[in-house]
C-alpha positions in Angstrom: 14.7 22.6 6.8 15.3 19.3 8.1 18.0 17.2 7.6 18.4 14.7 4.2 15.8 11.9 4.3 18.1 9.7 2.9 20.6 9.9 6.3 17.9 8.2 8.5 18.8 4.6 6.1 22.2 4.4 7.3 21.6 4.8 11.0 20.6 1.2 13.2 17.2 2.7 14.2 16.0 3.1 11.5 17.7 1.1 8.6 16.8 -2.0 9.8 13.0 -1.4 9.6 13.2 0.2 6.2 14.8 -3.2 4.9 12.5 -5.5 7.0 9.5 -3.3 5.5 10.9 -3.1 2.1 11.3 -6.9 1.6 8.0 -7.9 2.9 6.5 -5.3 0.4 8.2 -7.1 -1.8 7.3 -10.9 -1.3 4.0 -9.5 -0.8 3.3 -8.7 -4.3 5.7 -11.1 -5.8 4.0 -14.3 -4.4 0.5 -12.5 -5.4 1.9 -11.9 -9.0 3.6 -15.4 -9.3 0.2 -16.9 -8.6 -1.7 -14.9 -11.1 0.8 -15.3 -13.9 0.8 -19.0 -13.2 -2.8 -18.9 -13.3 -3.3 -16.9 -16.7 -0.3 -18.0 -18.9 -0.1 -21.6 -17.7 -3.1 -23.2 -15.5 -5.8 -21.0 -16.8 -4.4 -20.2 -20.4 -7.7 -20.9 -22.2 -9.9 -19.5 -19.6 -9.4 -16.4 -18.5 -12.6 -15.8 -16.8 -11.5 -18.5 -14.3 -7.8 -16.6 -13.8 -10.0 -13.0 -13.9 -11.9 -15.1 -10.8 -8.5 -16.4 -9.3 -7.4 -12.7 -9.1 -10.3 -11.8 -6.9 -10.3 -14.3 -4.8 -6.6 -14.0 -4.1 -7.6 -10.0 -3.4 -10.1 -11.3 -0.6 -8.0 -13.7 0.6 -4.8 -11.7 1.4 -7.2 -8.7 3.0 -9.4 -11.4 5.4 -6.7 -11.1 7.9 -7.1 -7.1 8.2 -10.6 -8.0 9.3 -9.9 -10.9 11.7 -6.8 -9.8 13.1 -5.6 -6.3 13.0 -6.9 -5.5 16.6 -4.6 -8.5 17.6 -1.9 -7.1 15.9 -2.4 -3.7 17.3 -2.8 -5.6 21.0 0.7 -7.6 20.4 2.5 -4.3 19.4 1.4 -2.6 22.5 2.0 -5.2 25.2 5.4 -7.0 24.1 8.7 -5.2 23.2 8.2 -4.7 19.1 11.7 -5.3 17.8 10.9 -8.9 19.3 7.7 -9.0 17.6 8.8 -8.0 14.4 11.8 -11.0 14.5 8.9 -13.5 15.2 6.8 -12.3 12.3 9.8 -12.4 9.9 10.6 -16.2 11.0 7.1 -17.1 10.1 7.3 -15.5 6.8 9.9 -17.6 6.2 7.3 -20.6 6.4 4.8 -19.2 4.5 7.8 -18.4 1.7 8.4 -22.2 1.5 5.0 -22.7 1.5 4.5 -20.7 -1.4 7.4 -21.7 -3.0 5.8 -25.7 -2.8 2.4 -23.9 -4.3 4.6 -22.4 -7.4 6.5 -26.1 -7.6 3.5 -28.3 -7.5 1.4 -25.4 -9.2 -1.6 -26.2 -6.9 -3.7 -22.7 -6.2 -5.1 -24.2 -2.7 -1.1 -24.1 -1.5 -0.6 -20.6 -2.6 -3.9 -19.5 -1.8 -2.8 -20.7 1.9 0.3 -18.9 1.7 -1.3 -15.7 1.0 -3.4 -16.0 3.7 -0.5 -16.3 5.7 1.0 -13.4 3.8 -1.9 -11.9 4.9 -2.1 -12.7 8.6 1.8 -11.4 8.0 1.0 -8.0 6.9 -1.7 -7.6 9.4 0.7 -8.2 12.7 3.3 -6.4 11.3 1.1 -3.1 10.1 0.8 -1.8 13.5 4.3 -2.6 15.0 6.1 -1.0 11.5 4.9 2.2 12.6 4.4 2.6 16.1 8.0 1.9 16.4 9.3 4.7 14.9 8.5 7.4 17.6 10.5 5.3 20.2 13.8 5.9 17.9 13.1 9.0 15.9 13.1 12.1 17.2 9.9 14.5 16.5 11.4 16.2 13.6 12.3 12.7 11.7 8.9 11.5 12.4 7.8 12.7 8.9 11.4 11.6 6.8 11.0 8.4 8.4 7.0 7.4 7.4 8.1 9.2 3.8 10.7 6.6 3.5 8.5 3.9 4.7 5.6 5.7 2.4 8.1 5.5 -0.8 10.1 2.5 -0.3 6.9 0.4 0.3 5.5 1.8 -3.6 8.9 0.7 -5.2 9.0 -2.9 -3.1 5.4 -3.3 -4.8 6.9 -2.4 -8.3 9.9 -4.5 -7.6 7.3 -7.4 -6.9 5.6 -7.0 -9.9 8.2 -7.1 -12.0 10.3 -9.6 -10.6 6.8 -12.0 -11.1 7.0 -11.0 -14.5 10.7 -11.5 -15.5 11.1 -15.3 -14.4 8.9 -18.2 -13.6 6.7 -18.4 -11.2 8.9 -21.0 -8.9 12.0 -19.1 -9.5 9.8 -16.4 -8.1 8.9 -18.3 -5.4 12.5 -19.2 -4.7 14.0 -15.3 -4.3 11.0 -14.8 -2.5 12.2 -17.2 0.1 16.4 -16.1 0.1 14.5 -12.3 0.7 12.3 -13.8 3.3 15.6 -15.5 5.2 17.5 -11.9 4.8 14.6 -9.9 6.6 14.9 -11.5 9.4 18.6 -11.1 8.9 17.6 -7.2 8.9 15.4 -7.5 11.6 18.0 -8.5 14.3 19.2 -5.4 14.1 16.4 -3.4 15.1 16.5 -2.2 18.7 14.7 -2.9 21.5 11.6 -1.0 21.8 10.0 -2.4 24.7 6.1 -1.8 25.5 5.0 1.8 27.3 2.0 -0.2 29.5 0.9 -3.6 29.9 -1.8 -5.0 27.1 -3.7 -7.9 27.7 -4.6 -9.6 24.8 -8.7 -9.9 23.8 -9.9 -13.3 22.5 -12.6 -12.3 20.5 -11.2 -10.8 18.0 -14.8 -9.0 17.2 -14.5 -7.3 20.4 -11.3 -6.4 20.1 -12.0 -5.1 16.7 -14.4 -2.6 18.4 -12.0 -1.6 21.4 -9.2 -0.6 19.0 -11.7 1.4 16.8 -13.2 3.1 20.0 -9.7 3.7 21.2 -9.0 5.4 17.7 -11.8 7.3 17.5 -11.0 8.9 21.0 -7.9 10.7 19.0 -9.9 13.2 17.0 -7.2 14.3 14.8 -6.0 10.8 13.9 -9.7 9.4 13.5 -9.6 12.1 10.8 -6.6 11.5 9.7 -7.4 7.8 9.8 -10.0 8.3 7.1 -7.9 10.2 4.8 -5.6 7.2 4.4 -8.3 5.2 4.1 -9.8 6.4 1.0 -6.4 7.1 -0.3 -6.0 3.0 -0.2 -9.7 3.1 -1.6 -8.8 5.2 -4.4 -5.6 3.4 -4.8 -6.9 0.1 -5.2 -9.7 1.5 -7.9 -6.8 3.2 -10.2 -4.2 -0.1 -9.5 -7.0 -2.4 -10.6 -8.4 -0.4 -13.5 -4.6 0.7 -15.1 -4.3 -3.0 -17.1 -7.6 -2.8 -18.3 -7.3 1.3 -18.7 -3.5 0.4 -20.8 -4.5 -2.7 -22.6 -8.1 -1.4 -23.5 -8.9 2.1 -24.0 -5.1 3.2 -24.7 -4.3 0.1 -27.0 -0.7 -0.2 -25.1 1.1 -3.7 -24.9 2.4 -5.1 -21.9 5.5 -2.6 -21.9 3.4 0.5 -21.5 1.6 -1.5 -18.1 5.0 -1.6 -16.9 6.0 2.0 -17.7 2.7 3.0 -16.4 4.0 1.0 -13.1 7.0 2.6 -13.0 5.9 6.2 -13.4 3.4 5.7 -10.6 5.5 4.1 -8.3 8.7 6.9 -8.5 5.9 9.7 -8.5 4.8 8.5 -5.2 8.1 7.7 -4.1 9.4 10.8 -4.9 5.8 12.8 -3.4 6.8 11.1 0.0 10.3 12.8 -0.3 9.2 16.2 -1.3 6.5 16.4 1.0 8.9 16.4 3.8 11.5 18.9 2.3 8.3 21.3 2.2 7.1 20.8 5.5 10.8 20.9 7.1 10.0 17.6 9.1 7.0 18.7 10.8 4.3 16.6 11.1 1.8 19.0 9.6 -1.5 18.6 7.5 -0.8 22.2 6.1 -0.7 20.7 2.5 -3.3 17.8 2.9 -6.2 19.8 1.5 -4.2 21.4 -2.4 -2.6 17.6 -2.4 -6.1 15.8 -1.8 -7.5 18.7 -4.8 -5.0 17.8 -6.9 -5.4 14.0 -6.5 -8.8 14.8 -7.7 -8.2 17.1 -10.5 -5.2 14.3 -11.9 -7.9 11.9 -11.7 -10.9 13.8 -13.3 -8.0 14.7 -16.4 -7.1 11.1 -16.9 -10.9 10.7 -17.1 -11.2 13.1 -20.0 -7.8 12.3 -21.6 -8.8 9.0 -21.8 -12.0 9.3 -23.1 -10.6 11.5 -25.7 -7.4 8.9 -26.5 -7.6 7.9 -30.2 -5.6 4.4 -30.6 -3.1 4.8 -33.8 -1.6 1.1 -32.8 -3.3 -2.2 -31.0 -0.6 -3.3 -28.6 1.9 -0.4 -29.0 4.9 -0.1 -27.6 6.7 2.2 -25.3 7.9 4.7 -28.3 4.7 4.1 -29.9 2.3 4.9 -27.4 4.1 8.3 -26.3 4.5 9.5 -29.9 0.1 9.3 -30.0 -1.0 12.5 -29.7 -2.3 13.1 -25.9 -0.5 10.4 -24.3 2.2 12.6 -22.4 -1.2 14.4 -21.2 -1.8 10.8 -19.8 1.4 10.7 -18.6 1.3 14.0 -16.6 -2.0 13.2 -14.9 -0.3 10.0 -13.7 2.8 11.2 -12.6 0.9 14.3 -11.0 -2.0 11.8 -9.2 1.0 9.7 -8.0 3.1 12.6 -7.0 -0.1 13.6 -5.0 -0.5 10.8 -3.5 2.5 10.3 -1.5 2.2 14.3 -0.3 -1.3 13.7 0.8 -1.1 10.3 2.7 2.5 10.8 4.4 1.6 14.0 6.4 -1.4 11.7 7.4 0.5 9.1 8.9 3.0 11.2 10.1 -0.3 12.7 12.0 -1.4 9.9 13.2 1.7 8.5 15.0 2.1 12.1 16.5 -1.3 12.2 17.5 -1.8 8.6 19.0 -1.1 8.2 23.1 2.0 6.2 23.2 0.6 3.3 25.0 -1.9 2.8 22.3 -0.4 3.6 19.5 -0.2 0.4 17.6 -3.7 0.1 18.4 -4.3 2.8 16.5 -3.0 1.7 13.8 -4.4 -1.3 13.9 -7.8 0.5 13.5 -6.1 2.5 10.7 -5.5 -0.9 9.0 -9.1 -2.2 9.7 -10.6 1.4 8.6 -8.9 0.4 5.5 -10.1 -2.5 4.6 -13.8 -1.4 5.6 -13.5 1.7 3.2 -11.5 -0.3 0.5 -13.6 -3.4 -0.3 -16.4 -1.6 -1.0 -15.6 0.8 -2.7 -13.8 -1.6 -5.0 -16.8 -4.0 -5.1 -18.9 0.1 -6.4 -16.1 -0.1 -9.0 -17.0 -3.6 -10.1 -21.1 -3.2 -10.3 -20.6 0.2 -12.1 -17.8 -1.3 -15.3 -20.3 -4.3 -15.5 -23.4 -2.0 -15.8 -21.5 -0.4 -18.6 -19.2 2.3 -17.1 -16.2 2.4 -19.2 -13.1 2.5 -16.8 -12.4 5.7 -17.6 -15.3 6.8 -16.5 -14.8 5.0 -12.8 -11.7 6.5 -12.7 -13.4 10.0 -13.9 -15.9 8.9 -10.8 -12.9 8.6 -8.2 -11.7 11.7 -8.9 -14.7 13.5 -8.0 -15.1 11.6 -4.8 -12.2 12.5 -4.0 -12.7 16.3 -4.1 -15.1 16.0 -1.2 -11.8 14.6 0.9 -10.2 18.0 -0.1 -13.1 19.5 2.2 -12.9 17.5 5.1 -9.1 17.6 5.3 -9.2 20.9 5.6 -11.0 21.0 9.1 -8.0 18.7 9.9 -5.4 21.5 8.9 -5.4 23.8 11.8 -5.8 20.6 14.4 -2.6 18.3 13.7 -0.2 21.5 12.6 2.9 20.9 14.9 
């Protein structure tokens, strides 16, 4: 078995990137969040279609840059040394911080709708350098601890987000946001030099570019497959993230508490799928339980589906203690935990993969296609979400829909399995 995951935080290559990725997780969502409580409790209190709009918007806004400039990112990565990259991308999200934090101040949407752009155009540049610099400092046998710590502390920066955005006002929001944004780059001064395997010269048009990365990607057989994985885990992701308000608030009657302990649940489930999965597999990036974890993300999905569907409301806007003492909730509960928990076993080994797999001088390139593969599989599958709940699908039912989708993953991940084994 491999060593403790845990050990890899408290040594300089690898520390520093956990806390420079954690943070920007975190004033990711927070920002996001600020913005749309802003929006429905304050701005848009008496019309919530126009907040339900804002929070759409906001969603297309922060994933444009994936489109526009991931092969740029992936180009950057590849042709300058990457701890120096990663100090220039954290000064900049200092900007955007206080530009956010003026947005949240002055409570004017265009300001923070800029600022997640810019958020955006953050996580886009640093996507591809997060990962690709882990093989220059881990050996092969940390590969997998480190992406499962990467894996599960990005999941609990988005919780921490979320709830910070819900605990304060939005411009007190703003303003951590910012003291987090100045003690990333703190962090990131630590990280040590990883300088480039080849020289990259950079595209201009970022449409051809675009299509060099994904040809370069696709000449990796295992991590084109492995890119596809991840990319409908985001998919289905984004589907069950988007639908678990709505799923709480509506069809299980639950207040605002049980949407947080919903959040909570999911996000230590795939925090703690990310650790486990490595324990089983020793450290060895391995795809030897991508196919059971993709069946069981499927099966967890199909069962919230019918649990759901079968959920009779005893209180409107019940509590914690309330809601769990229904009958069938802890069958809810389960299926989240156990979707969750399948999650992070399913899409770690898959990254893991995919940085083993990748030629060293094109790594972040790589994952730069990873990242645009994401957004390509994502949005629409999203926008298949949205036609089918306002042609009369109940969300259960999309969620029901995901699962089975998903089983079909199960299948293809298993031509994978005998491929990436290390």
């Amino acid at each position: 078995m491999s060593a403790p995951d845990l050990s890899l935080l408290g040594k300089r290559r690898f520390g520093p990137l956990f806390v420079v990725q954690f943070l920007g997780a975190f004033n990711d969502t927070a920002l996001k969040y600020a913005m749309l409580f802003l929006a429905s409790y304050t701005l848009y209190a008496d019309a919530p279609a126009r907040a339900a709009m804002l929070a759409t918007i906001a969603t297309g806004i922060f994933i444009l840059p994936y489109f526009l400039f991931s092969a740029l990112g992936g180009e950057l990565a590849d042709g300058i040394d990457k701890a120096r990259l990663i100090r220039w991308v954290k000064l900049a999200e200092i900007g955007f911080m206080l530009l956010g934090l003026a947005g949240l101040w002055l409570q004017s949407i265009p300001l923070l709708l800029g600022a997640l752009f810019c958020m955006g155009c953050h996580s886009t540049i640093f996507g591809p350098v997060k990962y690709s610099i882990m093989p220059q400092h881990l050996a092969p046998d940390e590969l997998l601890g480190g992406t499962g710590l990467i894996e599960g502390g990005t999941f609990l920066a988005i919780l921490g987000g979320q709830l910070l955005a819900g605990l304060v006002t939005p411009w007190q929001a703003g303003l951590a946001c910012t003291l987090l944004a100045v003690l990333g780059l703190l962090a990131s001064l630590a990280v040590p030099p990883a300088p480039p395997v080849a020289r990259v010269p950079v595209t201009r048009n970022p449409f051809v570019s675009t299509w060099q990365v994904l040809r370069t990607a696709h000449d990796t057989r295992e991590g084109w497959i492995a890119i596809l994985g991840i990319s409908w885990f985001f998919a289905a992701g984004a589907v069950v993230s988007s639908e678990l308000l709505p799923l709480v608030s509506g069809t299980l009657g639950g207040s605002e508490r049980v949407v947080t302990f919903f959040l909570i649940i999911f996000s230590v489930a795939i925090a703690a799928g990310s650790m486990l999965v490595n324990r089983l597999l020793g450290g060895h990036a391995s795809a030897r339980f991508v196919p059971i974890s993709a069946l069981a993300m499927g099966g967890f999905l199909i069962d919230l589906w019918l649990a759901s569907s079968g959920f009779v409301v005893l209180h409107r806007h019940a509590g914690i203690a309330e809601f769990m003492a229904s009958p069938g909730s802890w069958r809810i509960l389960v299926d989240l935990a156990g979707l969750a928990m399948a999650g992070g076993m399913f899409v770690v080994p898959l990254y893991a993969i995919l940085l083993a797999k990748s030629p060293p001088a094109a790594r972040s390139r790589v994952i730069a296609a990873n990242n645009i593969m994401n957004s390509v599989v994502m949005v629409p599958v999203v926008l298949i979400a949205t036609v089918l709940l306002g042609k009369g699908f109940s969300v259960a039912e999309v969620i029901g829909m995901t699962g089975a989708a998903t089983l079909p993953v199960a299948l293809m991940s298993l031509w994978l399995k005998p491929r990436a084994a290390s």
